[in-house]
C-alpha positions as CSV (number, residue, x, y, z in Angstrom):
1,X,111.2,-26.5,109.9
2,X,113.4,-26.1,113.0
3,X,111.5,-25.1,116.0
4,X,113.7,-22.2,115.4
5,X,111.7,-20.9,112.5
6,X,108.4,-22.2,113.2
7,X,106.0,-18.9,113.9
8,X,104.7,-19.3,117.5
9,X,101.2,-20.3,118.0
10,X,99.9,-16.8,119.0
11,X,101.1,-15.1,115.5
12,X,99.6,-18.3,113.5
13,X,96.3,-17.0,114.8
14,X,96.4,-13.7,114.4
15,X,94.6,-13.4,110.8
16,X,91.6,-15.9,112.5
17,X,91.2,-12.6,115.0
18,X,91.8,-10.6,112.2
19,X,89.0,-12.4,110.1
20,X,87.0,-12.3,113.3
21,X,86.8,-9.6,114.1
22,X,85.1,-8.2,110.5
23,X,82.4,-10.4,110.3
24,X,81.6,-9.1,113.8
25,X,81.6,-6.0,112.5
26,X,79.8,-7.0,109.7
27,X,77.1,-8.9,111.7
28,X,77.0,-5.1,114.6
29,X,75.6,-3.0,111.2
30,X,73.6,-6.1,109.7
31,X,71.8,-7.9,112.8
32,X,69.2,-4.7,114.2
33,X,68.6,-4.4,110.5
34,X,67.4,-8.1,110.6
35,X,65.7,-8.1,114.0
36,X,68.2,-10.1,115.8
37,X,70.2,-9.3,119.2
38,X,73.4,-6.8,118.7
39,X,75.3,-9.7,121.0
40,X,74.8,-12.2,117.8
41,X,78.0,-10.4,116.6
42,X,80.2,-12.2,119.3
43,X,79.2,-15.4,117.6
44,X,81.2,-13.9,114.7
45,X,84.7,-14.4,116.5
46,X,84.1,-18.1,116.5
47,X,86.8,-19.1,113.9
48,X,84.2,-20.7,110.9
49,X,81.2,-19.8,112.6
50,X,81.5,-15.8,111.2
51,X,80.9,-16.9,107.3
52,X,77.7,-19.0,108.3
53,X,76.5,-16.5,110.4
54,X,76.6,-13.9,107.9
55,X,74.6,-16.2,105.4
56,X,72.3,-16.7,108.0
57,X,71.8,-12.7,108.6
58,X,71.8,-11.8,104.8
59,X,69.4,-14.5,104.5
60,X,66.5,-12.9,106.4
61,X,64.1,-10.4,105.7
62,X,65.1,-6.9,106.7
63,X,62.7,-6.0,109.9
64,X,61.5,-3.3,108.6
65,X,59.9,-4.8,105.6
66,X,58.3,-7.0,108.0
67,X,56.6,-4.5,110.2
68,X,55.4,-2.9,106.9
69,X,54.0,-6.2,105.8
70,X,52.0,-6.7,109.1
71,X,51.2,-3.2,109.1
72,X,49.7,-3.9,105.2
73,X,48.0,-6.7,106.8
74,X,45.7,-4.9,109.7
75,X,45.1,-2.5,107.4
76,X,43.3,-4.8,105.1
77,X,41.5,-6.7,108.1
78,X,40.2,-3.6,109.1
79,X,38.3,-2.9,105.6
């Protein structure tokens, strides 16, 4: 390619931002599901980081499944 038809460097990383930007929007909805910080998202627009990230969150326990468990729990202590 000629340096006359090579796509600038700004427009060659456009569909990382792109990319970036939905598994940060992704990880707004799933993270105070999951008990974790609403800033965890910005890890997301780290190009490679976003996939992992999303594992990570889809691999916890929803929070509210674990506040019923320890609810379940102090119930049964108190019997």
């Amino acid at each position: 390619m000629t340096p006359e038809t090579e796509p600038s460097f700004l427009i060659s990383i456009i569909p990382l931002f792109i990319v970036g930007i939905i598994w940060a929007a992704v990880a707004l909805w799933l993270a105070p599901r999951k008990g974790k910080p609403r800033w965890f998202a910005a890890v997301m627009l780290i190009p490679l980081i976003g996939p992992f990230g999303i594992l990570y969150l889809l691999a916890l326990t929803d929070k509210k499944v674990l506040d019923e468990i320890a609810e379940l729990k102090r119930s049964l202590r108190e019997k």
